[in-house]
PLY file of the C-alpha trace (Angstrom):
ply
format ascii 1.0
element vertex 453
property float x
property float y
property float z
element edge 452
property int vertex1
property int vertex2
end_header
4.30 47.95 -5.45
3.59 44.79 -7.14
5.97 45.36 -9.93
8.70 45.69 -7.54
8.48 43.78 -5.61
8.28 40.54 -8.55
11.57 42.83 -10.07
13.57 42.16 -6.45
12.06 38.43 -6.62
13.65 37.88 -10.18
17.04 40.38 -8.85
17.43 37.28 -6.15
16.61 34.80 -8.50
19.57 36.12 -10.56
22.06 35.81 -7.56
21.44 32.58 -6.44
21.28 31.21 -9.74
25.41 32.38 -10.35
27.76 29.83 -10.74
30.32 32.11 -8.73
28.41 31.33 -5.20
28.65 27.67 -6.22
32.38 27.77 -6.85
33.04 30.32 -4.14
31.41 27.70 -1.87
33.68 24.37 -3.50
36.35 26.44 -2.58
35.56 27.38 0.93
35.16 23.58 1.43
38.39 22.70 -0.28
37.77 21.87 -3.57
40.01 23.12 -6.17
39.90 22.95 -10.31
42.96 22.42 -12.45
41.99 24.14 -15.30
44.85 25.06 -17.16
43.38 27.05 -20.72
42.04 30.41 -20.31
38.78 29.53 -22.95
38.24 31.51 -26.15
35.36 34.55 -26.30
33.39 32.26 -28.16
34.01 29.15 -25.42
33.36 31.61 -22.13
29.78 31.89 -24.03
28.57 28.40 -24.23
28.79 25.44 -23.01
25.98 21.85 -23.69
27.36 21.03 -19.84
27.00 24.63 -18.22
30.13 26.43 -19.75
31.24 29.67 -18.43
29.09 32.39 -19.79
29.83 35.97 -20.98
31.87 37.80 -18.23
31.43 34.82 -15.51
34.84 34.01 -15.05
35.91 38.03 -14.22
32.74 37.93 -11.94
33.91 35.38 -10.28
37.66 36.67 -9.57
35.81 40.54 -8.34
33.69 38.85 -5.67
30.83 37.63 -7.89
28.62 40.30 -6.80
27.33 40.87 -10.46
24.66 39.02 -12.16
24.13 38.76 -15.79
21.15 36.81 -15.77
19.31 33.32 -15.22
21.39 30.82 -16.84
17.87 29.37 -18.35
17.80 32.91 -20.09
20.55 32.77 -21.65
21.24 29.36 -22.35
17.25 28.55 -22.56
16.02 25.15 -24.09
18.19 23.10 -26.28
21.62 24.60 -27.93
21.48 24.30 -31.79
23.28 24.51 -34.38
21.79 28.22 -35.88
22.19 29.40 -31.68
26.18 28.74 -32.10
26.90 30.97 -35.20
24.50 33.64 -33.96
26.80 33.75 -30.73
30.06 33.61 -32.64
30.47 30.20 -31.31
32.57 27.25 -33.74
34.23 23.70 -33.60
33.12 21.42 -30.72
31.40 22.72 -27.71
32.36 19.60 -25.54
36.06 20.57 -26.82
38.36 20.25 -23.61
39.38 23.28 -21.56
41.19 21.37 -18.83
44.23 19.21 -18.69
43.35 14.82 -18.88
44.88 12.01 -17.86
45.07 8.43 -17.63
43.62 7.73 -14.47
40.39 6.36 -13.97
37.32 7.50 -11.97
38.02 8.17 -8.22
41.60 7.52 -8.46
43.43 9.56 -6.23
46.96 11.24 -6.23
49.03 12.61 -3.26
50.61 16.10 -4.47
51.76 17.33 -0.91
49.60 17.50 1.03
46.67 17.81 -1.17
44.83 15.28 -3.83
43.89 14.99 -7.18
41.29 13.15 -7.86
39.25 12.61 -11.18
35.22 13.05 -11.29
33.06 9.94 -9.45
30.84 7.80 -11.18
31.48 8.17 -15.00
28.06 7.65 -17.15
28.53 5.07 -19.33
25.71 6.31 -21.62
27.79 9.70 -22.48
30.92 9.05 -21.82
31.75 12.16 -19.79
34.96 11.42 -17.52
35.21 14.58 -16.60
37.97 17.38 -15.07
40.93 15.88 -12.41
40.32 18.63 -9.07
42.52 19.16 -5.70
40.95 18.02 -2.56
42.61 19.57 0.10
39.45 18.67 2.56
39.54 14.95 2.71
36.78 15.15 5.48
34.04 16.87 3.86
34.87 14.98 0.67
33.80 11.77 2.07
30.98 13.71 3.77
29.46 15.25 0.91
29.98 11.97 -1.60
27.79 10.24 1.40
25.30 12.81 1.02
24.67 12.79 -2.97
24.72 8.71 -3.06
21.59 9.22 -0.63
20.30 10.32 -3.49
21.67 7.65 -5.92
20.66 4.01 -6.76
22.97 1.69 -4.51
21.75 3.31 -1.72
18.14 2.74 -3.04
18.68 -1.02 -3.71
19.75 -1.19 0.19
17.54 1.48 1.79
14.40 -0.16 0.60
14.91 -3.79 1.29
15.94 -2.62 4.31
12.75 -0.76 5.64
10.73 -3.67 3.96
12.60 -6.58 5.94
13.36 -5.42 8.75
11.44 -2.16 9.77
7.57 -1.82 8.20
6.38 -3.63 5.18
3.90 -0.80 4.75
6.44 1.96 5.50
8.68 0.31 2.45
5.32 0.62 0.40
4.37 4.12 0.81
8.50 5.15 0.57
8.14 3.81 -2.44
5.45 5.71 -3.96
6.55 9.17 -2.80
10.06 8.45 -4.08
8.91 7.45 -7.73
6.18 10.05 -8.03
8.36 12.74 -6.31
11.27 12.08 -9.31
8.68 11.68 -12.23
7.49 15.14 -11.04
10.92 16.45 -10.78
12.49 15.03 -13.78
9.56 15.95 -15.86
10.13 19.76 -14.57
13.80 19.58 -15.63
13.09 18.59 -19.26
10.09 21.54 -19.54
12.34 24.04 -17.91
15.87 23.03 -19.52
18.25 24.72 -17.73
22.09 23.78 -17.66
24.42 22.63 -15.37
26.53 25.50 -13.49
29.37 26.93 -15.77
32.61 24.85 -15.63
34.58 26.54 -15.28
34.72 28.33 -12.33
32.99 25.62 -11.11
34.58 22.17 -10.24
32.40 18.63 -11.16
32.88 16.75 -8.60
30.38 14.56 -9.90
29.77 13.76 -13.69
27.08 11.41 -13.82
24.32 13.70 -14.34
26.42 16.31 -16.37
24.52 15.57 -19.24
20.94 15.97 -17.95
19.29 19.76 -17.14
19.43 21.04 -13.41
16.17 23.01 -12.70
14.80 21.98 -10.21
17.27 19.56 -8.10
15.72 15.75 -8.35
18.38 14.71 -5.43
17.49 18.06 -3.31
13.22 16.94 -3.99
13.88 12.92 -2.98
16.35 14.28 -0.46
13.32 16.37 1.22
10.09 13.61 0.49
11.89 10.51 1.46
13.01 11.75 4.96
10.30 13.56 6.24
8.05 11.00 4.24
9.41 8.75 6.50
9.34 10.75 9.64
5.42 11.48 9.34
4.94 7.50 8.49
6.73 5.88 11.50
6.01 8.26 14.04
2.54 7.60 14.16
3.17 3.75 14.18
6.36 3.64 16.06
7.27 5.43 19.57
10.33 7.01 19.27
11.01 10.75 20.52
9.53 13.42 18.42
12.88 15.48 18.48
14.65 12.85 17.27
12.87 11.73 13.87
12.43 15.65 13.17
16.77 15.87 13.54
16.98 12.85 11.25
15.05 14.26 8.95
16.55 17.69 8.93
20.45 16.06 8.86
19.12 13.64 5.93
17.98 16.72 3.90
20.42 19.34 4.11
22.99 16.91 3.75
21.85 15.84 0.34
20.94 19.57 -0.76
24.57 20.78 0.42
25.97 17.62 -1.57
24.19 18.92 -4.80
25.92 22.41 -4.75
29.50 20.96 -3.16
29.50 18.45 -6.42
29.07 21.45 -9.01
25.35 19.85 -10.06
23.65 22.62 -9.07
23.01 26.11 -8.00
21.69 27.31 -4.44
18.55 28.61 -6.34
18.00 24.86 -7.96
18.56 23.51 -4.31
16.31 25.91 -2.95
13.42 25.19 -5.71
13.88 21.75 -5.08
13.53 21.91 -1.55
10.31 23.77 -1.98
8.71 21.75 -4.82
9.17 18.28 -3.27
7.45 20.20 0.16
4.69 20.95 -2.03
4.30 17.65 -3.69
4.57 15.95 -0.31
1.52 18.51 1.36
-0.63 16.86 -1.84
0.61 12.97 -1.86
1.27 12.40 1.69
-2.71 12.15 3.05
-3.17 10.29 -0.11
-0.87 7.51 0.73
-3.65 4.85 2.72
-5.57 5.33 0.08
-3.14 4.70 -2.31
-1.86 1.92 -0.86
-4.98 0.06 0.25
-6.26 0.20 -3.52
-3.26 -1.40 -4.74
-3.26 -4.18 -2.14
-7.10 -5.19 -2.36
-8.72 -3.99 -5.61
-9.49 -5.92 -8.36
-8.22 -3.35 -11.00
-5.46 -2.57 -9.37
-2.92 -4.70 -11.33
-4.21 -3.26 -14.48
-3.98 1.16 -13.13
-0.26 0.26 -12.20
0.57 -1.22 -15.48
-1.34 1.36 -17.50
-0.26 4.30 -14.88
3.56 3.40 -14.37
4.49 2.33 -17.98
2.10 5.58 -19.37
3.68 7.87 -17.46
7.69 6.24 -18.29
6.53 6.95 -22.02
5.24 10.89 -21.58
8.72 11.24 -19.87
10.88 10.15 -22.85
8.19 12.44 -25.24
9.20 15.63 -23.18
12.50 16.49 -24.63
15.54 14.65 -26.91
17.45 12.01 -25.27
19.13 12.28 -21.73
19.83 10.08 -18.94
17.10 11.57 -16.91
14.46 9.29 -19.25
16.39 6.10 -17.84
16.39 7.23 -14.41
12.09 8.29 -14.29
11.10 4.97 -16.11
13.43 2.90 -13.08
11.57 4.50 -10.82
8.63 4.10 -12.29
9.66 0.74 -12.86
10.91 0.15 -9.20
7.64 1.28 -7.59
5.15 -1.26 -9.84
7.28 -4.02 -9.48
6.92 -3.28 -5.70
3.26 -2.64 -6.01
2.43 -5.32 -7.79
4.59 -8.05 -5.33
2.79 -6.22 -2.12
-0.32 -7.76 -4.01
0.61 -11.50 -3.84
2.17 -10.69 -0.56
-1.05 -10.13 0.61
-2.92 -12.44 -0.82
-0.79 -15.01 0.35
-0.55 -13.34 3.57
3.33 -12.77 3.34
4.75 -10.14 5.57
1.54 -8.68 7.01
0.96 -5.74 8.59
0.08 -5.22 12.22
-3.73 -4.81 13.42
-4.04 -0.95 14.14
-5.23 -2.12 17.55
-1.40 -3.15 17.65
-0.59 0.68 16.88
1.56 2.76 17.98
4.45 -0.60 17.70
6.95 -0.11 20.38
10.98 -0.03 19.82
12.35 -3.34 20.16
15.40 -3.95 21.95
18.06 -4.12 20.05
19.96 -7.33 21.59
22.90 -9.59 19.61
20.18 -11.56 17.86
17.74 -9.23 16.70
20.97 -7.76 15.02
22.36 -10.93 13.80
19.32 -11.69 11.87
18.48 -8.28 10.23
22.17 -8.19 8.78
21.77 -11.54 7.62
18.32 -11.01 5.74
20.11 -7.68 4.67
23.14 -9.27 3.68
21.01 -12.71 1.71
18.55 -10.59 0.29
20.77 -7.68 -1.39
22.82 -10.43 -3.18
19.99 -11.98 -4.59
18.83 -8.82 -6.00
22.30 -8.09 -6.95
22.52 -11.11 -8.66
18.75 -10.45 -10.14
19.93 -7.49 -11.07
22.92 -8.88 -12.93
21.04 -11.33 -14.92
18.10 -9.38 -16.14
20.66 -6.56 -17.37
22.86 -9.21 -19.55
19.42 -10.10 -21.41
17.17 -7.25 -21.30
19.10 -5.05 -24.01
19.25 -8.16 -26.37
15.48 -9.33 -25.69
14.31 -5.13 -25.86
16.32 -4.84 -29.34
15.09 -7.84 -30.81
11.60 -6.79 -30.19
11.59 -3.81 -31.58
14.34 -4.62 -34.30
17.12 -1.86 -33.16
20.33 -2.72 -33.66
21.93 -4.15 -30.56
25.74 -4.03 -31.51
26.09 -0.27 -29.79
24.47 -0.40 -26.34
24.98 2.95 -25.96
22.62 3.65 -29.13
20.34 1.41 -28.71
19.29 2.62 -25.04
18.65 5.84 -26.53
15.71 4.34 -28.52
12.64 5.29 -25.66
11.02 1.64 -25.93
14.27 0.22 -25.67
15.33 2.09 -22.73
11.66 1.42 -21.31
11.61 -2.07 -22.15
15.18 -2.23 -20.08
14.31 -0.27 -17.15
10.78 -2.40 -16.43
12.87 -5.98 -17.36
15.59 -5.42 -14.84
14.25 -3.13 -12.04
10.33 -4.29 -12.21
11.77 -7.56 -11.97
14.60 -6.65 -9.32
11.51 -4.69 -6.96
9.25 -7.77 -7.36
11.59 -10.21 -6.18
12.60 -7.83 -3.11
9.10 -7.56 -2.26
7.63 -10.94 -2.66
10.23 -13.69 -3.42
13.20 -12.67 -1.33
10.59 -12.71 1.80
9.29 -16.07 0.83
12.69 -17.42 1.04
14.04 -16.07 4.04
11.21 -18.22 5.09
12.50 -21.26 4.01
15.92 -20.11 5.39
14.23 -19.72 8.82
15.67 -15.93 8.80
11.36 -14.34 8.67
0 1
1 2
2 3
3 4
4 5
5 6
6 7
7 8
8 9
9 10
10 11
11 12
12 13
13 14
14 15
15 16
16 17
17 18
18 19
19 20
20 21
21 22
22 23
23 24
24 25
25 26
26 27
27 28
28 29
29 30
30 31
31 32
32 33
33 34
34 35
35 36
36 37
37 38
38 39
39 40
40 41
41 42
42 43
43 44
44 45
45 46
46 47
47 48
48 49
49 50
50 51
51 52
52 53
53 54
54 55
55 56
56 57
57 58
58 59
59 60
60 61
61 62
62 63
63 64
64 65
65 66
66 67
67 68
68 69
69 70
70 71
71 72
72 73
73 74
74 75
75 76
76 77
77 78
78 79
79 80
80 81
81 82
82 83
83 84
84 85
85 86
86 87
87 88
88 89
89 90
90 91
91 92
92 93
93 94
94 95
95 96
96 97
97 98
98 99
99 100
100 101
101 102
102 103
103 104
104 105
105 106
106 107
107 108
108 109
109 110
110 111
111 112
112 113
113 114
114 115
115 116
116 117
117 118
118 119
119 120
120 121
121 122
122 123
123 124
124 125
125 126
126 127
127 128
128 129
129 130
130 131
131 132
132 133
133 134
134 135
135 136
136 137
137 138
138 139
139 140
140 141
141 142
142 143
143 144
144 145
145 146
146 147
147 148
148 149
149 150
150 151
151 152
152 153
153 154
154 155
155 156
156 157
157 158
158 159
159 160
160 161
161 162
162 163
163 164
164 165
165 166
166 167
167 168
168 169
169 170
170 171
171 172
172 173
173 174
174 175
175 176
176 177
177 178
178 179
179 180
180 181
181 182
182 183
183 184
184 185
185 186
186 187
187 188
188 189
189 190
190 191
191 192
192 193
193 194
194 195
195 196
196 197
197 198
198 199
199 200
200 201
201 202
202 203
203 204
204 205
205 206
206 207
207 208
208 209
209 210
210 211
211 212
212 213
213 214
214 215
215 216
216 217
217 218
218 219
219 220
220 221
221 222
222 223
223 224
224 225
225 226
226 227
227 228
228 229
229 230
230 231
231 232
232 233
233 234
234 235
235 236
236 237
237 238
238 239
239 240
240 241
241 242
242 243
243 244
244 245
245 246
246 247
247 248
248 249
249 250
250 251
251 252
252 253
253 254
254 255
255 256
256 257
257 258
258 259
259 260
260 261
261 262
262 263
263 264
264 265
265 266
266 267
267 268
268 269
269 270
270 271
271 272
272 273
273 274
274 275
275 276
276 277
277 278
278 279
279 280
280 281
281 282
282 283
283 284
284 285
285 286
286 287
287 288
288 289
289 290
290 291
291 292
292 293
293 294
294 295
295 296
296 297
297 298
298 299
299 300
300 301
301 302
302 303
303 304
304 305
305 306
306 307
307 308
308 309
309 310
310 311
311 312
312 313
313 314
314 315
315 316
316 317
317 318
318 319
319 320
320 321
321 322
322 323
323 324
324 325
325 326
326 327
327 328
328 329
329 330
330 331
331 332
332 333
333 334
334 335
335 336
336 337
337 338
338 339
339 340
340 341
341 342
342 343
343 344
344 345
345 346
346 347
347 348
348 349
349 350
350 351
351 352
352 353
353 354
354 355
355 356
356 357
357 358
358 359
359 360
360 361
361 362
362 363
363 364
364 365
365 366
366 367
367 368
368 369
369 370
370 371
371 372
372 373
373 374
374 375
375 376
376 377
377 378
378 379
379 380
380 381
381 382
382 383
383 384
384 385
385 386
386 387
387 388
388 389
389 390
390 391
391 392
392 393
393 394
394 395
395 396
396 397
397 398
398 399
399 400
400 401
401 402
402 403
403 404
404 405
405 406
406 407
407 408
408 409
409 410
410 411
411 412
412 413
413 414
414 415
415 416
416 417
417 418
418 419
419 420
420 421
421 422
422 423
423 424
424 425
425 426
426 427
427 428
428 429
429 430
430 431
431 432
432 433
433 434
434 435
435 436
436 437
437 438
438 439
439 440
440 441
441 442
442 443
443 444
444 445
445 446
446 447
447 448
448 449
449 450
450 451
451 452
């Protein structure tokens, strides 16, 4: 009984792992491919970025009711030279097997009534442009890009400041924890796992910016689930607002950034799905811990010294887990992110900068939401993100020179030098640890002296 039932687990497993459903889905939303050369035997096999594998494409075209296995089975751990001749595979395995072209990322072209558009958000780091695709759905195209940059840094450098200035200093603190421990976790899980991307083709990237990184479990699916319903637990026991409505804000939040993930060719429904369920699970442990959490780092004496030792520890067991890939950059920023903030919430409170209310205060009622209550938060929104903007900008012209002078890499290719782990650490802690600290603690000090507190 046992046995068959874990054999109809792993049978579902298989399905919702295909690529096909993923495609099948990109096109029932209006997303088509342009690929234009039918790939070799030895191409349909393998892929770095999640190639087509074995008989995927023919699945795909019969209904894509057959499964030939996880992807992480047969394209398990890291693709080597000695796995390419023992699969007939030769030449490049990035070679092309779509038509290019000169325009840049998210340039669009009318054809009709449809568009062609290239991949968003190139990485920099890799180099991957990507595949030109057809939109013929301009409205869920806009849709789905808002839902995966929920998931993405701009949105973090706003969405934080944000809750911090104008909403709950200490709902901005805890936020802050989940997020970086929820993507550590997550991240972490993708480099022990090391599965690929879905196959390309039949599916369409959308989105190349985390081609180059493995896919099991979903990192924007697990932040997607923690940070909303992170925040709905938080403020509805400090704020009155309807139950109903924090639980639909919540719900839209999430499954609009899960959908995202599968309508941008970044991952499978099983990926979503495992990410969905592993960032519930983390939350059931972290969540009750988060008063505890944050009271330690606000008041004890060590505390400066367990974020240091914690945050900067943990960036460095991240880049140990697996060879070079963007993912390392993206755990040790959020790592980063989250002491920076911790340790600015520290002078904040010693110097008695944006305190919190008494709990005697609690539950806060909803302000009213008049012409100057509005005025001011989009100013301090407005003064605050270009500051850290231009923070931002400042501490990323000299952090690669300062990182590679210290530990005597060669600085003339960026792109090489980043993927040296205490250069990429050394980075990630100059520009965001610095970026977080002056959100938390300067940026409030001078709206201040701006009379905008």
């Amino acid at each position: 009984m046992a046995s068959d039932a874990v054999k109809r687990f792993i049978c579902l497993c298989r399905y919702l792992q295909d690529p096909c459903h993923v495609a099948k889905f990109q096109q029932l939303c209006g997303v088509r491919g342009t690929f234009t050369k039918k790939p070799s035997e030895g191409d349909a096999r393998l892929s770095v970025n999640g190639a087509c594998a074995g008989q995927c494409q023919e699945d795909c075209a019969a209904g894509g009711d057959k499964t030939q296995g996880l992807p992480g089975q047969r394209l398990r751990k890291s693709l080597n030279d000695r796995d390419i001749k023992q699969d007939g595979c030769s030449g490049d395995l990035n070679r092309p097997t779509t038509t290019t072209s000169n325009r840049t990322e998210g340039d669009i072209e009318m054809k009709g009534s449809k568009e062609i558009v290239t991949p968003l958000r190139r990485n920099s780091l890799t180099g991957d442009v990507g595949q030109e695709f057809i939109i013929e759905n301009k409205l869920l195209f806009y849709l789905f890009t808002i839902g995966t940059e929920l998931g993405n840094e701009m949105f973090f450098i706003v969405f934080f400041p944000f809750l911090m200035w104008n909403v709950d200093p200490y709902v901005s603190r805890c936020i802050i924890v989940v997020w970086a421990w929820v993507l550590l976790i997550g991240q972490s899980t993708k480099d022990l796992i090391r599965w690929t991307r879905p196959a390309s083709p039949p599916v369409v990237k959308v989105e190349v910016y985390y081609n180059s990184e493995y896919s099991m479990p979903s990192t924007h699916a697990m932040t997607g689930t923690a940070m909303p319903f992170s925040l709905f637990m938080l403020t509805y026991s400090r704020w009155e607002y309807p139950f109903m409505f924090g639980l639909g804000v919540a719900l839209s939040w999430c499954i609009l950034v899960c959908v995202s993930r599968i309508y941008m060719g970044m991952h499978s429904v099983l990926e979503v799905i495992t990410g969905f369920l592993y960032s519930v699970l983390i939350l059931a442990v972290l969540q009750p811990l988060l008063d505890d959490i944050d009271e330690f780092y606000l008041s004890h004496s060590y505390a400066p010294l367990a974020i240091l030792i914690s945050h900067v520890g943990f960036s460095l067991v991240a880049f140990s887990l697996d060879t070079w890939s963007t993912s390392r950059g993206d755990t040790a920023q959020a790592l980063a992110t989250a002491s920076g903030a911790a340790l600015a919430s520290r002078l904040n409170y010693q110097l008695g900068v944006l305190p919190d209310p008494s709990t005697e205060a609690l539950p806060l009622a909803m302000p009213l939401i008049d012409g100057a209550l509005l005025g001011r938060s989009i100013m301090r929104l407005l003064v605050g993100v270009a500051v850290l903007l231009a923070v931002r900008a400042i501490m990323k012209m000299v952090a690669i020179p300062v990182a590679c002078r210290i530990f005597r890499v060669p600085s003339d290719d960026v792109r090489k030098a980043r993927q040296n782990a205490h250069v990429e650490i050394s980075y990630r802690y100059l520009v965001y640890g610095t970026v977080a600290y002056c959100c938390a603690s300067l940026v409030p000090i001078l709206f201040i002296y701006l009379g905008l507190s």
